[in-house]
C-alpha positions as CSV (number, residue, x, y, z in Angstrom):
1,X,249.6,119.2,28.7
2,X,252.2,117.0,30.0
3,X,253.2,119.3,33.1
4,X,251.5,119.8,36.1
5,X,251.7,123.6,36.1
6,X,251.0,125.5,33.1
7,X,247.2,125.0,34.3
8,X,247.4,127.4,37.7
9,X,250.2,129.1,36.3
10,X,247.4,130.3,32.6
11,X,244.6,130.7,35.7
12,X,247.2,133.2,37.8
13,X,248.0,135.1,34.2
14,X,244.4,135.1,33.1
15,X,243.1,136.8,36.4
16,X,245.5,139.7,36.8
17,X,245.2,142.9,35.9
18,X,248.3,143.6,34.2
19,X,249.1,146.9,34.6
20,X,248.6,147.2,38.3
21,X,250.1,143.4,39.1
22,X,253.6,144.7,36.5
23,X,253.4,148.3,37.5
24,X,253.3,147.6,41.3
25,X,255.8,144.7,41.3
26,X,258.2,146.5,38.8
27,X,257.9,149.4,40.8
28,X,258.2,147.8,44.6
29,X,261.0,146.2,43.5
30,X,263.1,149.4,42.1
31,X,262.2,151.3,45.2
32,X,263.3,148.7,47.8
33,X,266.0,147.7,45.2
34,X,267.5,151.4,45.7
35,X,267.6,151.1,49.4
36,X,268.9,148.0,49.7
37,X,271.8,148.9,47.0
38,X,273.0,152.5,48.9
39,X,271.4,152.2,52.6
40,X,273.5,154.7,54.2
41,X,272.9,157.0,50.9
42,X,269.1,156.5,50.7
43,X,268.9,156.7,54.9
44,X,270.3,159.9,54.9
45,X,268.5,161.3,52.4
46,X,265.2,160.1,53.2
47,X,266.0,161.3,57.1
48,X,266.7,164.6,56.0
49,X,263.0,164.8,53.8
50,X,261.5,163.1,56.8
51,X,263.2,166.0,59.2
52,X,261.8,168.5,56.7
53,X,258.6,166.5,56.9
54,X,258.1,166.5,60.9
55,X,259.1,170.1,60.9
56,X,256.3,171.3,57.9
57,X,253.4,168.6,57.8
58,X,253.2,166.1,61.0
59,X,249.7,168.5,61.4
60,X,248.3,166.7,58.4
61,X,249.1,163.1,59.1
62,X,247.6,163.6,63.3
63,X,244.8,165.3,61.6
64,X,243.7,162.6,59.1
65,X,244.1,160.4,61.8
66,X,242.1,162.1,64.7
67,X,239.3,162.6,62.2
68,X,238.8,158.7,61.4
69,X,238.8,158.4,65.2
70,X,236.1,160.8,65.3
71,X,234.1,159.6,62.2
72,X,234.4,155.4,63.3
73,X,233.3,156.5,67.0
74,X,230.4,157.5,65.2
75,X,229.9,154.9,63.5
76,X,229.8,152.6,66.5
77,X,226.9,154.9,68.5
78,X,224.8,156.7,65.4
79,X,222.1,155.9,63.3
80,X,224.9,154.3,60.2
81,X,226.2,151.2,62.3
82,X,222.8,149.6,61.7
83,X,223.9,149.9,57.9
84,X,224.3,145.9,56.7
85,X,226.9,144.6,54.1
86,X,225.4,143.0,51.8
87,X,221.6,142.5,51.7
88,X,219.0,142.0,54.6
89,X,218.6,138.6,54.3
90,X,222.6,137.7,53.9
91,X,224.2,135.8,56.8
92,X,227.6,136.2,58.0
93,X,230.2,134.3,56.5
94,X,232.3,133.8,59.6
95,X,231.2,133.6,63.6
96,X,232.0,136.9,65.0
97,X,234.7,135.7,67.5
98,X,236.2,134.6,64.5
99,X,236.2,137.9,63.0
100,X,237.6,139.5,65.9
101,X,240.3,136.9,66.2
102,X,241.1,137.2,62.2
103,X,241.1,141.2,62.4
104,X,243.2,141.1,65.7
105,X,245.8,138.7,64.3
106,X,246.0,140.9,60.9
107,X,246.0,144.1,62.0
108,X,248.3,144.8,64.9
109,X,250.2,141.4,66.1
110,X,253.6,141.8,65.1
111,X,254.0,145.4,66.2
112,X,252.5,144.1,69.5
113,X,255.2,141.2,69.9
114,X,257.8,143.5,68.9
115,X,257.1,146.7,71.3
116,X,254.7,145.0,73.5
117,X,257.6,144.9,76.4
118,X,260.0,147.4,74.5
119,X,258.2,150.7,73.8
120,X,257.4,152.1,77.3
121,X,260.9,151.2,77.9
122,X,262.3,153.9,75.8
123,X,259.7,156.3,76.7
124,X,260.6,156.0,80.1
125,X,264.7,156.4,79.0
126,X,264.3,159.1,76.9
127,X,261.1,161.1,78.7
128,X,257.9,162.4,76.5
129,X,257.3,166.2,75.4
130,X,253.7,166.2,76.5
131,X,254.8,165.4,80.0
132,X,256.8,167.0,82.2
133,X,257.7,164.4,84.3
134,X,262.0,163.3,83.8
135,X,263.3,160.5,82.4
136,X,264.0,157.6,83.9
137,X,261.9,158.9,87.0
138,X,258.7,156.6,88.3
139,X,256.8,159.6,87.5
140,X,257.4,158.7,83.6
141,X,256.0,154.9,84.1
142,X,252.4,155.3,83.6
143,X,253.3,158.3,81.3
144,X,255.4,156.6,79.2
145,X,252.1,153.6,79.0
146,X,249.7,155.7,78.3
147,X,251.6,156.8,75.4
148,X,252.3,153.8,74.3
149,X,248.6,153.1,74.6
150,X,248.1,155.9,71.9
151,X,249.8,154.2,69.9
152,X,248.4,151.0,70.0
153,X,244.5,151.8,70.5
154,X,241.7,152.8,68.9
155,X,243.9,155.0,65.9
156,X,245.4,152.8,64.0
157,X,242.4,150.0,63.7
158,X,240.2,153.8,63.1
159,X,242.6,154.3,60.2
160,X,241.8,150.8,58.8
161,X,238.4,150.5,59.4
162,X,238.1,153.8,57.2
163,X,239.0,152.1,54.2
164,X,237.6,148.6,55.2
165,X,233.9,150.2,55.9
166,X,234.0,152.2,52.8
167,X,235.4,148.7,50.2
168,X,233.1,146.5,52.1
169,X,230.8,148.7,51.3
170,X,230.4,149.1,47.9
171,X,231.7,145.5,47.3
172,X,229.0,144.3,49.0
173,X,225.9,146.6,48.3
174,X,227.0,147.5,44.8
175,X,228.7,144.7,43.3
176,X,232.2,146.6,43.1
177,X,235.7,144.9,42.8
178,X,237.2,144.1,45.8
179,X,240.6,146.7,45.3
180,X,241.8,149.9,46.5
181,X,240.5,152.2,44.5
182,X,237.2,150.8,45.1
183,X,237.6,154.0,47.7
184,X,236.6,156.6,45.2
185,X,233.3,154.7,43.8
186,X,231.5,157.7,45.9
187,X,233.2,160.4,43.3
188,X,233.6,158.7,40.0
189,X,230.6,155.9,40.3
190,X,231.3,152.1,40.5
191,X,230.9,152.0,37.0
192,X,234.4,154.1,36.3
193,X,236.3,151.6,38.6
194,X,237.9,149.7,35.7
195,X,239.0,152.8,33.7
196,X,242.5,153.4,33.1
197,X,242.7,156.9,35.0
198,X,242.2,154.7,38.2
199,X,245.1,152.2,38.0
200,X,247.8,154.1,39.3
201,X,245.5,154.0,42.5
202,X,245.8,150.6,42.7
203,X,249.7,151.0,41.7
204,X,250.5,153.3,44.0
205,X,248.8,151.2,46.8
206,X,250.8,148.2,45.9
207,X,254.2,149.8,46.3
208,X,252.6,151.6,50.0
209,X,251.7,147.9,51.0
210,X,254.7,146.1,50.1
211,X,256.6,148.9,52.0
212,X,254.4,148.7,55.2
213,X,254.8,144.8,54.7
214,X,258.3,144.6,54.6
215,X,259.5,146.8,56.9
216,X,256.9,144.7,59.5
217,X,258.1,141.5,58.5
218,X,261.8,142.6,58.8
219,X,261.1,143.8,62.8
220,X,259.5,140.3,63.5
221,X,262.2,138.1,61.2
222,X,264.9,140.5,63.4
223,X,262.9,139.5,66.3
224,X,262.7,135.7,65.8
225,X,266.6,135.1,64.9
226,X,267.0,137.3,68.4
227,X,265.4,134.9,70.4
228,X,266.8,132.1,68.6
229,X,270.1,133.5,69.8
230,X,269.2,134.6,73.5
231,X,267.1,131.2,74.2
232,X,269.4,128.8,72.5
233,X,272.7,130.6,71.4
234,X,271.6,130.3,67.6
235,X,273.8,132.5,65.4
236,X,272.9,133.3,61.8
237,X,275.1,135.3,59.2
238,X,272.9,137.1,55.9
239,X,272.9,133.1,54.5
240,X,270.9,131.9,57.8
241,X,268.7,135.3,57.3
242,X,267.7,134.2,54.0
243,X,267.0,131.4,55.2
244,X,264.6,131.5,58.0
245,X,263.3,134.4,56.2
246,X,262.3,132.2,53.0
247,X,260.9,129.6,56.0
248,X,259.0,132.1,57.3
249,X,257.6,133.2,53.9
250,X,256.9,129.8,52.8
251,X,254.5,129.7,56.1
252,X,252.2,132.1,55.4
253,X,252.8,131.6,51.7
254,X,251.2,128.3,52.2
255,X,248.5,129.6,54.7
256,X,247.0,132.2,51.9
257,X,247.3,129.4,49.5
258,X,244.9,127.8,52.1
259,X,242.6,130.5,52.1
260,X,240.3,132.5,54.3
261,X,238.5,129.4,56.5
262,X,241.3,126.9,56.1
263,X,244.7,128.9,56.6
264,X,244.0,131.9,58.1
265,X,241.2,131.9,60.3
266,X,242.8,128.4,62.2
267,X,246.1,129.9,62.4
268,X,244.2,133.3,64.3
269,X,242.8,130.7,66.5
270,X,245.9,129.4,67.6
271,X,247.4,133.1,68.1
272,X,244.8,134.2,70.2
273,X,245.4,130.9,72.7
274,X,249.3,131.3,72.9
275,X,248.2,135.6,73.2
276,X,246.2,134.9,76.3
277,X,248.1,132.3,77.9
278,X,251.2,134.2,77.8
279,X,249.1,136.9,79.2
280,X,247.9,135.4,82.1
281,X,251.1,134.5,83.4
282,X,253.0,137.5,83.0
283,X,250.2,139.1,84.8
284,X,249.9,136.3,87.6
285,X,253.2,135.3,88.5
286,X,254.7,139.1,87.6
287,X,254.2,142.8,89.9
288,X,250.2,142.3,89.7
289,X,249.2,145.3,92.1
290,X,251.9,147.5,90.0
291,X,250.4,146.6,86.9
292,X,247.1,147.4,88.2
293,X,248.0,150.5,89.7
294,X,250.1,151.9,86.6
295,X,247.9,150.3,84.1
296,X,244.7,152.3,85.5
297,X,246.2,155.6,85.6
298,X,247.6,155.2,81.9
299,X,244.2,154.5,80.8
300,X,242.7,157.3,82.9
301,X,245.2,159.8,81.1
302,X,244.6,157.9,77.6
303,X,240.8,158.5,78.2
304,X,241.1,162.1,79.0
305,X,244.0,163.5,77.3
306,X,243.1,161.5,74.3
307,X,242.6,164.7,72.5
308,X,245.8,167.0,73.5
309,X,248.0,163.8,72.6
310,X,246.5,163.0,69.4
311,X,247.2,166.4,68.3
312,X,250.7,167.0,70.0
313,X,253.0,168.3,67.2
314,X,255.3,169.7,69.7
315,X,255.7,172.4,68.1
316,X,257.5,174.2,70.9
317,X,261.0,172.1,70.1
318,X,261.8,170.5,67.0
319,X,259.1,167.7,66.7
320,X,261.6,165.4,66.0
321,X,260.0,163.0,69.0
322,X,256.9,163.4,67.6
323,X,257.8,162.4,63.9
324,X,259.9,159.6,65.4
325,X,257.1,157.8,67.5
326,X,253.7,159.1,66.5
327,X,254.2,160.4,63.4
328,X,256.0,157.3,62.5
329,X,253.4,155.2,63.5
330,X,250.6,156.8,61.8
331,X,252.5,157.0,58.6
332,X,253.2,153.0,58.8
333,X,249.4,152.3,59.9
334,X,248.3,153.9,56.5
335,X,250.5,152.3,54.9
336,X,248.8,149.0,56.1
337,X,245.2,150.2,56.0
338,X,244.8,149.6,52.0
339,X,245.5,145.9,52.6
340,X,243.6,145.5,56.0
341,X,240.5,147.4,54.5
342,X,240.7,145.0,51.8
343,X,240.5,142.1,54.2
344,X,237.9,143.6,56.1
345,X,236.1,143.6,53.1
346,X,236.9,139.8,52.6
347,X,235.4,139.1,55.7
348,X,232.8,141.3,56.9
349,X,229.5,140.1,54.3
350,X,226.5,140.0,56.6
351,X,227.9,141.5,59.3
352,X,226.1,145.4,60.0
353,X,228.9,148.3,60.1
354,X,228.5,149.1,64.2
355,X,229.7,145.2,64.5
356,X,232.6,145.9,62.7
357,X,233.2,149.4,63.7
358,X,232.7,147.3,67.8
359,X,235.3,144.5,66.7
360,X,238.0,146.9,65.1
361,X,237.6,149.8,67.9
362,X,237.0,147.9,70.8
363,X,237.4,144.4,70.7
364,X,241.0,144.5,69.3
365,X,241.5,147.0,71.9
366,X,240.1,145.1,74.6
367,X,243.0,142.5,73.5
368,X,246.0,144.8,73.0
369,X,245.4,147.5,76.1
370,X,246.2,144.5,78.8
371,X,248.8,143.2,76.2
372,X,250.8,147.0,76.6
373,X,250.1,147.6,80.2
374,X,251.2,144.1,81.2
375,X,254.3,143.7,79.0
376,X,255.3,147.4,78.9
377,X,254.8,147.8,82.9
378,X,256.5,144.6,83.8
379,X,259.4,145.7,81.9
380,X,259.2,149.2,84.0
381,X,258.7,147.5,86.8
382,X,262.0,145.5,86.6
383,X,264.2,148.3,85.5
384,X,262.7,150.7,88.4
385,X,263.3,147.9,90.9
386,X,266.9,146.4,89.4
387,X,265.4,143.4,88.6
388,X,266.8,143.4,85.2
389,X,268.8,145.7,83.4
390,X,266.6,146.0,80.2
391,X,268.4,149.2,79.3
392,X,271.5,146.9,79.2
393,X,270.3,144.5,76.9
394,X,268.8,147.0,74.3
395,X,272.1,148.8,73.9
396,X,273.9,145.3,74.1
397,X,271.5,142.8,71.8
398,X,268.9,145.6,70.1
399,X,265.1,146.1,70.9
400,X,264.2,142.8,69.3
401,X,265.3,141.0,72.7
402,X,263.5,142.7,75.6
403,X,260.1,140.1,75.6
404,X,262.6,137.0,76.0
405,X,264.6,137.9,79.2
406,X,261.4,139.3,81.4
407,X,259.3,136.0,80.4
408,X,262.4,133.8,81.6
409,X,263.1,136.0,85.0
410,X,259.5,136.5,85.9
411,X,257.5,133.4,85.7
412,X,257.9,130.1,86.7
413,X,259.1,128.0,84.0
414,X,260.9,131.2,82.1
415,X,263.0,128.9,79.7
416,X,259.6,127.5,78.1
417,X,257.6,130.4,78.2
418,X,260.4,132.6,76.5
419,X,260.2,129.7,74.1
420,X,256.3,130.2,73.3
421,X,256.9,133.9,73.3
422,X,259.0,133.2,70.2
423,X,256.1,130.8,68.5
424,X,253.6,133.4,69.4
425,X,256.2,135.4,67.6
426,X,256.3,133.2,64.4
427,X,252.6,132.0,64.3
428,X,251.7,136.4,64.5
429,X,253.8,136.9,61.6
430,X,252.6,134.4,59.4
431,X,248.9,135.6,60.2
432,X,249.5,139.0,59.5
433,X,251.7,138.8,56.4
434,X,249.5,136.1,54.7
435,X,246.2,138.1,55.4
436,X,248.2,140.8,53.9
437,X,249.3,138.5,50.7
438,X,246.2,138.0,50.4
439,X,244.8,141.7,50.1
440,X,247.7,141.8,47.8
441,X,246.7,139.2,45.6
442,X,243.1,140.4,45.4
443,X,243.5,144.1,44.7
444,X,246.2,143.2,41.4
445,X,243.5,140.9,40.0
446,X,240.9,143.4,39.6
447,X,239.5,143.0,42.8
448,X,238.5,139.3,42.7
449,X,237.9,138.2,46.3
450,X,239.2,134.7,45.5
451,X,242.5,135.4,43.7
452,X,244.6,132.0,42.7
453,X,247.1,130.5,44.2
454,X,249.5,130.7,42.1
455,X,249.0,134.4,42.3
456,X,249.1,134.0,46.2
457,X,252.2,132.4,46.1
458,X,254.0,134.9,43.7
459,X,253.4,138.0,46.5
460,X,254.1,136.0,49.2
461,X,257.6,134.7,47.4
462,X,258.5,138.6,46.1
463,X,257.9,140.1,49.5
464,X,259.9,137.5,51.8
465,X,262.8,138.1,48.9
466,X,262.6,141.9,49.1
467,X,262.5,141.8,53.1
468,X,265.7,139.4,53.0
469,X,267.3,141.2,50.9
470,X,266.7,144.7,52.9
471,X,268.2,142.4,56.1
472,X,271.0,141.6,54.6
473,X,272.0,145.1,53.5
474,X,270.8,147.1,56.4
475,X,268.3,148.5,54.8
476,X,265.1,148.0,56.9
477,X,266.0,151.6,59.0
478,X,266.1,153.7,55.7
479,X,262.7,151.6,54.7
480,X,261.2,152.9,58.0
481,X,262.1,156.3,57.3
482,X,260.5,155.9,53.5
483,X,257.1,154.2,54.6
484,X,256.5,157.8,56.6
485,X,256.8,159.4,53.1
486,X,254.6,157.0,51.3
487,X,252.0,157.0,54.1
488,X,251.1,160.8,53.4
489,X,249.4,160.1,49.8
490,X,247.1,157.5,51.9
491,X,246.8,160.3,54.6
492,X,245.1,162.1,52.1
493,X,243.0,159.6,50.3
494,X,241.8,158.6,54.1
495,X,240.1,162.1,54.6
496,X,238.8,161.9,50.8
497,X,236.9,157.8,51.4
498,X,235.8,160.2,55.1
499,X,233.8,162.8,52.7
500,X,233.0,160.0,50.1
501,X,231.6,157.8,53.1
502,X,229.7,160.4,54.5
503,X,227.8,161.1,51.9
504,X,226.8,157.6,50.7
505,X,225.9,156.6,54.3
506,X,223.9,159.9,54.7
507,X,221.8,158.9,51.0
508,X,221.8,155.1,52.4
509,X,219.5,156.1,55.4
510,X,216.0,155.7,54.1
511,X,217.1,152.2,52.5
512,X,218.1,151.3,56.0
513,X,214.3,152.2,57.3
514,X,212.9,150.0,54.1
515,X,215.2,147.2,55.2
516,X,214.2,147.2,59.4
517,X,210.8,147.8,57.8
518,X,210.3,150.8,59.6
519,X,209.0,152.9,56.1
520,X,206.7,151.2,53.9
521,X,207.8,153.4,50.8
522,X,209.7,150.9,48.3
523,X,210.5,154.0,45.7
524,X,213.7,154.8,46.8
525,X,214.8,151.4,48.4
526,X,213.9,150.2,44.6
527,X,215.8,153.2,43.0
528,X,218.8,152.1,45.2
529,X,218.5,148.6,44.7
530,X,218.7,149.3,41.2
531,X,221.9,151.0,41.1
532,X,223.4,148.9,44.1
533,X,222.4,145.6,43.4
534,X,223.0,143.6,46.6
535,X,225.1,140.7,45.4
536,X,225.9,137.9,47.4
537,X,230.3,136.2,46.8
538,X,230.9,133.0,47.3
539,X,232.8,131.3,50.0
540,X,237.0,130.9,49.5
């Protein structure tokens, strides 16, 4: 043929499953559609089910959640982390600080930009229920970071490594397609993956991810076009929106379209230098014996009260505070984990399930517990001392602002590391969206784990349009308020892959002793081998 693209554009058509890739595209798009057409109409209404919601069921989403805390702490210290993905002999297909820096910059990194220096803030304006310390009293500080460590720790990546272990797998010891519904192979049998009656899994998980994925993209996009204005006096009306929104999309558009080793795993390289160096001098040149001192009571009170505060309903008042923080949160994480599970699938052949279960729970931590503690406190720090009024410039510029100011009136140099705040900014977003496109793309082609680009492109494109059009209406607080809702069906496919998972890893045990040689029966390692045949993907 005479043109260039009917080839990729036949490959992208051949490859998708039609049903999920229509159904979850025609669907996403009529949902968000809705709220961006009557904001005000679908925020109230979905306030007043999420209301209902925090009053009748915040129980079940702190639940599901405290239970993949429970069941991946496990993993990391019993006899299942030895468990290998893939066969005994497979090497990994990426260096493990690689894989930390890849789950790091997928999972978490543009929440962490966004209410890194912010969140303690309005815990320490408003005051906590599960304290009884005031507001805006220095009693509240470390409260109010120890909370936001909550948050920010070992839950959400528990929530995603859930449905990453259980994918990764059965993609990788059982040959099953890399895709959502790949979470139910312990009930229905690998084999029943591709029937019918398990599509509007995969559906449903579409418009969950495109939800999660928008409503993050619109904090960060709100986030960039603030510092644009604070550092350089940059104005943009909903025709500038579009258009660094499109700019941005086309970034991580074009680092999927790169792939796994050439787009994504440079570009969480690059994150992790501007993370740390931006780190290091907040924590050098800001209140370094404050931080220290706040920062190690928060994390004594995270480590011991971990269990009263993941359980907190406060059911004592009207749980609003709850359902507006944590319950939030939790919903919006499991509206994520679908995608990151399927790109901890992507990544994690060769690698045994305690290394994951060690990268996900602790080294991601060990990254984002000094990011919360350094940002949040310094911003404590210089509203308890006058320094700045941070509570002034949230009510007068919005949340998005906070990080810009404190880097500029706290280190030497504040004009140019404001300035790499906002790349770190930019360079977190694309990383986490395109990782995310890239789940996207995989999981409405079947589960093949090296989707086209062409198909790459198209979910990239549809979700930088959706999130530009929800910016331009207003509509990314009533899209907040509807990823709570759709995060309680994943709620409750999380504790279903938790009973699934258990079993298989229970049955898996003796192949595990075949495979460290420590049994020299081959009767069931055979029988298992037979009906998990280890199969080995190519590299993207």
């Amino acid at each position: 043929m005479s043109s260039r693209w009917p080839g990729p554009l036949a490959a992208a058509r051949e490859e998708v499953e039609p049903s999920v890739f229509l159904g979850g595209a025609v669907l996403t798009v009529v949902a968000i559609g809705l709220v961006a057409a009557w904001p005000a109409a679908a925020a109230e209404q979905l306030t007043a089910w999420n209301t209902w919601l925090w009053g009748k069921l915040s129980w079940l989403y702190l639940w599901a959640m405290f239970l993949a805390v429970v069941f991946c702490v496990w993993l990391l210290i019993g006899p299942w982390g030895d468990i290998r993905f893939g066969g005994p002999d497979d090497d990994p297909d990426f260096s493990y600080p690689s894989v930390l820096a890849m789950l790091f910059s997928a999972g978490l990194s543009t929440g962490l930009v966004f209410y890194g220096p912010a969140e303690a803030l309005f815990h320490y304006r408003s005051g906590i229920p599960f304290f009884e310390s005031g507001a805006r009293s220095a009693a509240t500080v470390p409260d109010a970071i120890q909370y936001t460590l909550l948050h920010w720790g070992i839950s959400p990546w528990s929530a995603y490594l859930v449905f990453g272990i259980t994918i990764g797998y059965y993609v990788h010891r059982a040959d099953a397609p890399i895709k959502p519904s790949t979470v139910f192979a312990p009930f229905v049998g690998v084999e029943n993956l591709d029937r019918w009656w398990m599509k509007p899994v995969d559906i449903l998980m579409v418009v969950v991810s495109v939800g999660g994925v928008a409503v993050s993209l619109g904090f960060v996009v709100t986030q960039f076009l603030a510092g644009l204005s604070y550092n350089y006096g940059v104005t943009v009306g909903d025709l500038g929106t579009l258009l660094v929104t499109v700019g941005l999309t086309v970034g991580f558009t074009f680092s999927a379209a790169l792939g796994v080793k050439r787009g994504i795993r440079r570009l969480s390289t690059l994150n992790m230098y501007l993370f740390g160096t931006l780190l290091a001098v907040l924590f050098a040149f800001g209140p370094t014996a404050y931080l220290l001192s706040v920062g190690t009571e928060a994390f004594g009170g995270y480590a011991g009260e971990f269990v009263s505060m993941s359980l907190f309903t406060n059911a004592g008042g009207d749980g609003a505070w709850v359902g507006r923080w944590t319950v939030f949160y939790w919903a919006w994480w499991f509206s994520f984990a679908p995608m990151i599970g399927i790109f901890i699938a992507r990544i994690c052949r060769g690698r045994t399930v305690r290394q994951i279960a060690f990268a996900g729970l602790v080294g991601t931590s060990a990254a984002s517990f000094p990011w919360f503690v350094v940002t949040g406190g310094s911003s404590l720090w210089a509203q308890e001392t006058g320094r700045l009024d941070l509570l002034g410039v949230v009510a007068e510029r919005g949340i998005a602002v906070v990080g810009f100011p404190l880097f500029e009136a706290l280190v030497p140099l504040g004009g140019v590391f404001s300035a790499v705040y906002l790349l770190l900014v930019m360079t977190f977003l694309v990383t986490t969206v395109d990782s995310t496109t890239l789940s996207l793309a995989m999981f409405t082609t079947g589960g093949d784990p090296h989707p086209s680009t062409a198909n790459r492109v198209v979910w990239g494109t549809l979700v930088g349009l959706l999130t530009s059009l929800l910016l331009s209406t207003g509509g990314i607080a009533a899209l907040q308020d509807l990823v709570v809702l759709l995060g309680l069906p994943v709620a409750l496919v999380l504790v279903l892959c938790l009973v699934g998972l258990v079993c298989e890893l229970e049955q898996t045990r003796p192949v595990l002793l075949t495979e460290r040689g420590d049994d020299d029966s081959r009767t069931v390692a055979d029988a298992v081998a037979d009906r998990s045949p280890f199969a080995r993907r190519g590299d993207d």
